[in-house]
Backbone bond lengths (Angstrom), bond angles and torsions (degrees), N, CA, C in turn:
res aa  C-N    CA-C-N  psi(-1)  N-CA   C-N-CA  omega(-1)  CA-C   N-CA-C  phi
1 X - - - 1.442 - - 1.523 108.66 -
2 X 1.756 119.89 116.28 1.381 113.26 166.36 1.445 118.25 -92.79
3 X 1.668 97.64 142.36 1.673 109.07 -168.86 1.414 107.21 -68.59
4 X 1.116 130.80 135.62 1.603 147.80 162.80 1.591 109.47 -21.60
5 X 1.334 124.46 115.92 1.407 105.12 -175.58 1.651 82.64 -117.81
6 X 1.906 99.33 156.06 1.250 112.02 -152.90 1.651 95.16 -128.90
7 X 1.382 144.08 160.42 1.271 138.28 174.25 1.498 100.06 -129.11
8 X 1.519 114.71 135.17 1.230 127.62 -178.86 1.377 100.86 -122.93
9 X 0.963 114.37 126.93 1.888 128.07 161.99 1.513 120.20 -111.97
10 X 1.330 126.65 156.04 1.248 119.43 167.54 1.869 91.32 -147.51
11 X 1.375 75.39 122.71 2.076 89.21 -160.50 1.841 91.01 -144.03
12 X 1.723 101.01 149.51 1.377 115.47 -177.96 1.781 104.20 -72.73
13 X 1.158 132.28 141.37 1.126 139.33 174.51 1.273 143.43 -41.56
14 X 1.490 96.69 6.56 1.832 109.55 -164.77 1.383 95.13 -65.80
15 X 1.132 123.58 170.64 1.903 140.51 -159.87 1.160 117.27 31.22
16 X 1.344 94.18 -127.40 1.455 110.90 -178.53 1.968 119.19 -28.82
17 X 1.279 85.37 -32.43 1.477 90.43 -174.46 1.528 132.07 -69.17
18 X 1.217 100.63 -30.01 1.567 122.01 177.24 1.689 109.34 -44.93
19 X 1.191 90.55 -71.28 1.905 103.52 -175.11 1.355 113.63 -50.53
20 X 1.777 101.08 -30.79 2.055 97.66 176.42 1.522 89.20 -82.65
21 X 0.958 152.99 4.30 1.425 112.19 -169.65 1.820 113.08 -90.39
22 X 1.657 109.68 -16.52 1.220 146.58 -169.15 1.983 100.39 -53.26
23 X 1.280 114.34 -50.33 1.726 118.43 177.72 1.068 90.64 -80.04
24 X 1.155 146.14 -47.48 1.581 135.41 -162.79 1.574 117.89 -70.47
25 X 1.580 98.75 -8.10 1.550 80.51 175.33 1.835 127.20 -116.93
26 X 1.617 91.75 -4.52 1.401 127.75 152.12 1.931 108.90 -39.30
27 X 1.090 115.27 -60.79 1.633 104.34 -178.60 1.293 114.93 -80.12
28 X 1.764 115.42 -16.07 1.710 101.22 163.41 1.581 110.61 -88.53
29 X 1.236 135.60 26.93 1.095 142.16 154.92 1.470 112.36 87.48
30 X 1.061 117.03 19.37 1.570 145.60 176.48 1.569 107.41 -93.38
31 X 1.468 139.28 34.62 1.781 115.44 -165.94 1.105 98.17 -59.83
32 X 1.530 112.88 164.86 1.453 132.63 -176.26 1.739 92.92 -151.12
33 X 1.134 105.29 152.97 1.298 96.86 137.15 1.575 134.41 -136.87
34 X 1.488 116.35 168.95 1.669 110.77 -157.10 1.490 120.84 -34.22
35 X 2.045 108.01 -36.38 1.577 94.11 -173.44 1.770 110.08 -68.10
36 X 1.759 102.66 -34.19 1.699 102.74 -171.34 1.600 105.87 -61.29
37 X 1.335 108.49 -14.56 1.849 95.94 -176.65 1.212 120.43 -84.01
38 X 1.876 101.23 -28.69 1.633 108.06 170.10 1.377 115.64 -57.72
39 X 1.781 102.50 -43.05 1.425 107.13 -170.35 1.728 111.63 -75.75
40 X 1.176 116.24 -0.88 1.950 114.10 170.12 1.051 133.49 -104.01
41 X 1.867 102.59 -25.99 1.507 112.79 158.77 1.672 140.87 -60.58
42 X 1.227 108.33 -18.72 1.221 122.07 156.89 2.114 116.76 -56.52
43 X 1.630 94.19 -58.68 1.455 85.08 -178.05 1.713 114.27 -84.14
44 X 1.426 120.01 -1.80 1.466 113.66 146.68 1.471 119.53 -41.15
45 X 1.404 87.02 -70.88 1.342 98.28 -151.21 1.885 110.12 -70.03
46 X 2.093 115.05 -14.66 1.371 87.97 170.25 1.546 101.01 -105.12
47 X 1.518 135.13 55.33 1.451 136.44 118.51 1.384 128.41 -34.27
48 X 1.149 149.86 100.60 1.687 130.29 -156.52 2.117 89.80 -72.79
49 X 1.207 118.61 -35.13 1.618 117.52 -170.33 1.555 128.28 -89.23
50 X 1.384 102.46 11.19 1.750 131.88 -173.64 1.574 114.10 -102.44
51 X 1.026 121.26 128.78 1.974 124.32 153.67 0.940 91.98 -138.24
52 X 2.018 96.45 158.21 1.524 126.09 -179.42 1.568 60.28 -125.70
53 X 1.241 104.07 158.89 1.680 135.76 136.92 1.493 105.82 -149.95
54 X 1.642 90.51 157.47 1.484 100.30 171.53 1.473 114.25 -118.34
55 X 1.217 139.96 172.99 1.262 138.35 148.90 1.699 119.27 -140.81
56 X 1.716 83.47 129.76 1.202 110.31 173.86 1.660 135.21 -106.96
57 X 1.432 96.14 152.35 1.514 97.04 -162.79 1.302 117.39 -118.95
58 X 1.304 120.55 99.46 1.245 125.86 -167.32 1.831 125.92 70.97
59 X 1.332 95.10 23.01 1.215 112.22 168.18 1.863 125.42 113.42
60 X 1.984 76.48 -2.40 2.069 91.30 -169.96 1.916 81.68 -119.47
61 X 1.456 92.55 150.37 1.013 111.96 175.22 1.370 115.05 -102.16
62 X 1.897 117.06 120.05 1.517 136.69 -135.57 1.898 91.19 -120.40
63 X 1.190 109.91 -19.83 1.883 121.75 -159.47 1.335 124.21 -155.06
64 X 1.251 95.64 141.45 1.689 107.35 170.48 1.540 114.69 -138.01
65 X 1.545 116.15 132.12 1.291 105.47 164.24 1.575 81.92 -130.89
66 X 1.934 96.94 172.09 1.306 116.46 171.42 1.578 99.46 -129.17
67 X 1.147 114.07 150.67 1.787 125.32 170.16 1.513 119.00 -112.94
68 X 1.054 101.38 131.42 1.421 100.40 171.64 1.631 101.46 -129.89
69 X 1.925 114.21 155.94 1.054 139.76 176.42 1.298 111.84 -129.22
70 X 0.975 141.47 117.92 1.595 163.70 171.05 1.703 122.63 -133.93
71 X 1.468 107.42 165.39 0.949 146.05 -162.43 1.706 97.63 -103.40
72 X 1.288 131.21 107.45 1.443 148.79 173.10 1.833 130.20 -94.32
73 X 0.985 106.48 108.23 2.055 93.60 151.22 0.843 126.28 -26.00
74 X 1.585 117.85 -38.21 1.623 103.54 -140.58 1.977 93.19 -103.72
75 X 1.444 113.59 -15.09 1.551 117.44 -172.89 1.648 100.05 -137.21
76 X 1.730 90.24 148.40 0.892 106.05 156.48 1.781 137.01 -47.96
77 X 1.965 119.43 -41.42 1.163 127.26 -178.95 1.110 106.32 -97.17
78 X 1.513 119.29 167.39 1.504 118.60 164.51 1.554 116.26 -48.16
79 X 1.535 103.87 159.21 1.600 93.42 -178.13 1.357 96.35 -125.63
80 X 0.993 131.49 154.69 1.625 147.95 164.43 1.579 121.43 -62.59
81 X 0.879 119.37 145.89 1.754 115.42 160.98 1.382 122.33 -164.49
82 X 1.319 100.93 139.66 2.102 103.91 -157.01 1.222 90.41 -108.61
């Protein structure tokens, strides 16, 4: 018996990806829907200190995080935020 092989990616959201990211953000209490995600990912992504990526699993897209890098009060270095 061969075990199930599975493909994981973690890729920026351009195409296909946009429109999935729209249910996924509905259960973190964020709804969107597909046109407002098309229409925000653009000004994510020209932030020079911002990423969206998504990751997909086996060809469907399962995730989204976004990153941010800034300038803080509380530290001296940039700080991160997911």
């Amino acid at each position: 018996m061969s075990a199930a092989r599975t493909s994981l990616r973690i890729r920026p959201p351009a195409g296909a990806g946009a429109p999935a990211i729209a249910p996924l953000l509905g259960p973190l209490g964020y709804p969107a829907s597909e046109d407002e995600v098309i229409a925000r990912l653009p000004r994510l992504t020209n932030v020079p200190h911002a990423r969206a990526l998504v990751a997909e699993l086996d060809g469907t897209v399962v995730g989204v995080v976004t990153g941010h890098v800034l300038s803080s009060i509380h530290a001296n270095q940039l700080a991160g935020w997911l």
